[in-house]
C-alpha atoms as a printed R data frame, in Angstrom:
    type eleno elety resid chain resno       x       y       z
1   ATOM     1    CA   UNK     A     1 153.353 129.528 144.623
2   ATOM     2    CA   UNK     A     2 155.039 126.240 144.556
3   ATOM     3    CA   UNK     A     3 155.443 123.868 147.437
4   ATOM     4    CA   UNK     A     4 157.983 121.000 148.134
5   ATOM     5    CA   UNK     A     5 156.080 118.327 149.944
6   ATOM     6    CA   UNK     A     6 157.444 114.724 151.094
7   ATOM     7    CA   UNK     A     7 155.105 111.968 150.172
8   ATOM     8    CA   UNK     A     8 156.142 108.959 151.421
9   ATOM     9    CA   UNK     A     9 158.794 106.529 153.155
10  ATOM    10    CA   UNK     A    10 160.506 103.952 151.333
11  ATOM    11    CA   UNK     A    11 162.033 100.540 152.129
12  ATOM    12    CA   UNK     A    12 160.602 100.836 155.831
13  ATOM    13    CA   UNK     A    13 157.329  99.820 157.818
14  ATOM    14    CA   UNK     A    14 154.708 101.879 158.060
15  ATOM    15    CA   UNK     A    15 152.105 102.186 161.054
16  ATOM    16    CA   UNK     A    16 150.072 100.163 159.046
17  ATOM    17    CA   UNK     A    17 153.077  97.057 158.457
18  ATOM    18    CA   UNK     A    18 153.441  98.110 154.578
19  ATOM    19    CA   UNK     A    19 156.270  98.325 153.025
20  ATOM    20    CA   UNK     A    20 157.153 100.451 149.965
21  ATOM    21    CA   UNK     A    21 160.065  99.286 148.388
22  ATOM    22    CA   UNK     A    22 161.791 102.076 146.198
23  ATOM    23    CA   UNK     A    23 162.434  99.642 143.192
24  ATOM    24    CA   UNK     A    24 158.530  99.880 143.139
25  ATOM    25    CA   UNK     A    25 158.253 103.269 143.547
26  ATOM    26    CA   UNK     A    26 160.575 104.236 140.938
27  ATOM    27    CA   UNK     A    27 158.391 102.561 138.502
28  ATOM    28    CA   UNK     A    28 155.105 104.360 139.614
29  ATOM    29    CA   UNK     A    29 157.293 107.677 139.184
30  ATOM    30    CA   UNK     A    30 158.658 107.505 135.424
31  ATOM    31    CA   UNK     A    31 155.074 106.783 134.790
32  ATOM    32    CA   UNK     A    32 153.483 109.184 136.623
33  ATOM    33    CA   UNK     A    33 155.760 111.626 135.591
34  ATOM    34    CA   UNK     A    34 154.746 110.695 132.014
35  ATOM    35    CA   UNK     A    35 151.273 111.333 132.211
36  ATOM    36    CA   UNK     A    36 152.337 114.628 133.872
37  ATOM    37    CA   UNK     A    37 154.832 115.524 130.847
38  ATOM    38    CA   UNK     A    38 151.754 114.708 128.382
39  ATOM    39    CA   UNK     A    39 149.256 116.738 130.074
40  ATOM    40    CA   UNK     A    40 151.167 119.689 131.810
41  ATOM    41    CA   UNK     A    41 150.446 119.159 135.147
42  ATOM    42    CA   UNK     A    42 148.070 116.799 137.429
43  ATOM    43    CA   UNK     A    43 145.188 117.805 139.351
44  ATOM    44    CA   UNK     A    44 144.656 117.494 143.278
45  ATOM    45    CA   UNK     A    45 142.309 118.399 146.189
46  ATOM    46    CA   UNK     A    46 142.953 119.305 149.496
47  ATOM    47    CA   UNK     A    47 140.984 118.147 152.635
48  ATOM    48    CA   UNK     A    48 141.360 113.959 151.676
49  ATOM    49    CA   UNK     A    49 142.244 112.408 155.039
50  ATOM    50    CA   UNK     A    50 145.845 111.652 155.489
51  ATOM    51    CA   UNK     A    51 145.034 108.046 156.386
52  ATOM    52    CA   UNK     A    52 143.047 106.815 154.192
53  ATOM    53    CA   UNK     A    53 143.870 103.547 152.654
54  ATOM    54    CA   UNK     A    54 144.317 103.669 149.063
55  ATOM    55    CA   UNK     A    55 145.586  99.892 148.571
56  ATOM    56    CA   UNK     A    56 142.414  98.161 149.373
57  ATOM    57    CA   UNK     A    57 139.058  99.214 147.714
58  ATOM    58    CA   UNK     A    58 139.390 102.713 147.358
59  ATOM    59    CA   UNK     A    59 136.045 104.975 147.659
60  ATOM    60    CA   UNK     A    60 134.837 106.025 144.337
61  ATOM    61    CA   UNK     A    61 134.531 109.102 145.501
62  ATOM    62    CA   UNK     A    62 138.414 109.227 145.057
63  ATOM    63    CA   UNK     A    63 138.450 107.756 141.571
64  ATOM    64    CA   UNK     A    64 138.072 111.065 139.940
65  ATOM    65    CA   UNK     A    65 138.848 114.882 140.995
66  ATOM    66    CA   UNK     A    66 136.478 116.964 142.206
67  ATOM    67    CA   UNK     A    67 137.149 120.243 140.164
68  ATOM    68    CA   UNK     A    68 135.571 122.214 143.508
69  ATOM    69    CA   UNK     A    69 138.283 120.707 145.838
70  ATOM    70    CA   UNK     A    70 141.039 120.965 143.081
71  ATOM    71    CA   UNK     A    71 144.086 123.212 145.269
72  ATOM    72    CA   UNK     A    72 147.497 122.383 143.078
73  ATOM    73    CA   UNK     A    73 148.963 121.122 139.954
74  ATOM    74    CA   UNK     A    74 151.896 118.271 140.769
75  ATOM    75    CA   UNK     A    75 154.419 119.464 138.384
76  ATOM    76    CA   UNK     A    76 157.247 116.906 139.545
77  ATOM    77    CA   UNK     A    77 157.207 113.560 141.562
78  ATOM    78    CA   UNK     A    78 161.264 112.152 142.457
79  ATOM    79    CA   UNK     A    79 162.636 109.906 145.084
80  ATOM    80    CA   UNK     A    80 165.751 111.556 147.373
81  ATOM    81    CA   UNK     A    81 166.997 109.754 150.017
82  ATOM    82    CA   UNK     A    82 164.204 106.931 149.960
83  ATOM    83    CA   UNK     A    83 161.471 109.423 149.930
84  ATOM    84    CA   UNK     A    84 159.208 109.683 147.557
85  ATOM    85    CA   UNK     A    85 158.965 113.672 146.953
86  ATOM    86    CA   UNK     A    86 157.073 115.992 144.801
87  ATOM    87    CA   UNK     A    87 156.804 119.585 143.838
88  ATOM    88    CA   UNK     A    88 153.225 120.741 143.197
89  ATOM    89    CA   UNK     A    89 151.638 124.634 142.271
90  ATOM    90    CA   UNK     A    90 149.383 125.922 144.640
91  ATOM    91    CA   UNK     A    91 146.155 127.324 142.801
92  ATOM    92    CA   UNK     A    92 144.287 130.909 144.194
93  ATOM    93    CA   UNK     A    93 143.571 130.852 147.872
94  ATOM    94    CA   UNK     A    94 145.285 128.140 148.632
95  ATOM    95    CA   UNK     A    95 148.441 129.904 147.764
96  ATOM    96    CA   UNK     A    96 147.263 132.594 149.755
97  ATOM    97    CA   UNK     A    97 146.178 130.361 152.973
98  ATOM    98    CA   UNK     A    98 149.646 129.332 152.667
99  ATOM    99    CA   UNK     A    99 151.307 132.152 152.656
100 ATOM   100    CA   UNK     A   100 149.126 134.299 154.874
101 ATOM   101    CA   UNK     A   101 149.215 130.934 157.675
102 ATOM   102    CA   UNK     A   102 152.850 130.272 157.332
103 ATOM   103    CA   UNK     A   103 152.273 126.422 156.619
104 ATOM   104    CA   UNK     A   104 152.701 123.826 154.130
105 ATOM   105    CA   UNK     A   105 150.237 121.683 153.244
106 ATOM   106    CA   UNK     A   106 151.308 117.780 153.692
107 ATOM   107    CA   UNK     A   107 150.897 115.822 151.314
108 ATOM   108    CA   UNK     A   108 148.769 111.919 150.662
109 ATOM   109    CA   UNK     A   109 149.671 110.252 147.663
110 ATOM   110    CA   UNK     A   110 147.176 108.918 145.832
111 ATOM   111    CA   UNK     A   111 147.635 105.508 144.852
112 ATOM   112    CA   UNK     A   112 146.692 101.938 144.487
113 ATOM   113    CA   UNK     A   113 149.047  99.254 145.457
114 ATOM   114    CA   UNK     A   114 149.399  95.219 144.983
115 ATOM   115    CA   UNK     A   115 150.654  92.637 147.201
116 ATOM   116    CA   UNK     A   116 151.655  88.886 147.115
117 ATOM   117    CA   UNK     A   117 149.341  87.052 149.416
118 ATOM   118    CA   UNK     A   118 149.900  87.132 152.848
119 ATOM   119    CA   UNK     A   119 152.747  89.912 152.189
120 ATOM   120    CA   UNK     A   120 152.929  93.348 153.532
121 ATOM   121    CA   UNK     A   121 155.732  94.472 150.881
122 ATOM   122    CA   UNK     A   122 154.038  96.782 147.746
123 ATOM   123    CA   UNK     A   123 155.068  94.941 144.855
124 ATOM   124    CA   UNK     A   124 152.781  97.070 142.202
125 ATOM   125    CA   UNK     A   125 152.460 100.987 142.887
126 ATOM   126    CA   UNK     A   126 150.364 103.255 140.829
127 ATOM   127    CA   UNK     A   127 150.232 106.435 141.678
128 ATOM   128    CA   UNK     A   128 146.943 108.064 140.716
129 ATOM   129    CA   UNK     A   129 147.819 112.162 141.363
130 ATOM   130    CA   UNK     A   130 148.939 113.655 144.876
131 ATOM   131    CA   UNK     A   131 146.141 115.402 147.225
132 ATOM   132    CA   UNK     A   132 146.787 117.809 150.410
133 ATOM   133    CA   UNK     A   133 146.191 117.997 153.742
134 ATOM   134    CA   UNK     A   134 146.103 121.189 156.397
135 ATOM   135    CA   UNK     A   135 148.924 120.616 159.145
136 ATOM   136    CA   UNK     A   136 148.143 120.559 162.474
137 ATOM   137    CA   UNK     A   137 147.715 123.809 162.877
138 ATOM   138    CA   UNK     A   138 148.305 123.635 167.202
């Protein structure tokens, strides 16, 4: 089963005062989508917090997958309409959680960013692979 999901907002503030500017972004795309041409596919988990900060000091923990979590292959990463976008392959049951809930999962992109000093604009963007997250489910 295969799942549109919208990553990210470009070119505007986030909660957090980044910006993401889609110059960037595009970047972090033709080479992400490089390693994904070379290997088939990239690996992700479900259950990594939506919020967590990936531009300063990520955990370790999130350096590597974690072949027990792993819920999708990304197949595709694109930006439409100053969204960065991706199209990822739900694996076993959570294909089936999806379909039996109704839902799609949300989706965190995992990445590491740079940033001139005292400057909340991105101006390096490497995206690492794309993880999920369960909806609010109320």
């Amino acid at each position: 089963m295969e799942q549109l999901i919208q990553l990210l907002s470009l070119d505007v503030p986030h909660p957090n005062g980044v910006i993401y500017p889609t110059i960037v972004v595009e970047d972090a795309c033709t080479e992400f989508n490089n390693r994904i041409k070379k290997r088939g596919g990239m690996l992700g988990e479900c259950g990594i917090p939506p919020d967590i900060s990936w531009d300063n000091d990520p955990p370790a923990r999130y350096m590597e997958i974690d072949l027990v979590r792993a819920s999708h292959i990304v197949r595709h990463v694109w930006i439409e309409d100053h969204e960065l976008q991706c199209k990822v392959q739900l694996l076993s049951k959570y294909a089936e959680i999806a379909q039996e809930l109704n839902i799609d999962f949300l989706g965190v992109p995992r990445a590491t960013g740079a940033f001139e000093e005292g400057s909340k604009t991105c101006t390096k963007y490497t995206l690492i692979t794309v993880d999920l997250a369960l909806p609010e489910l109320i």
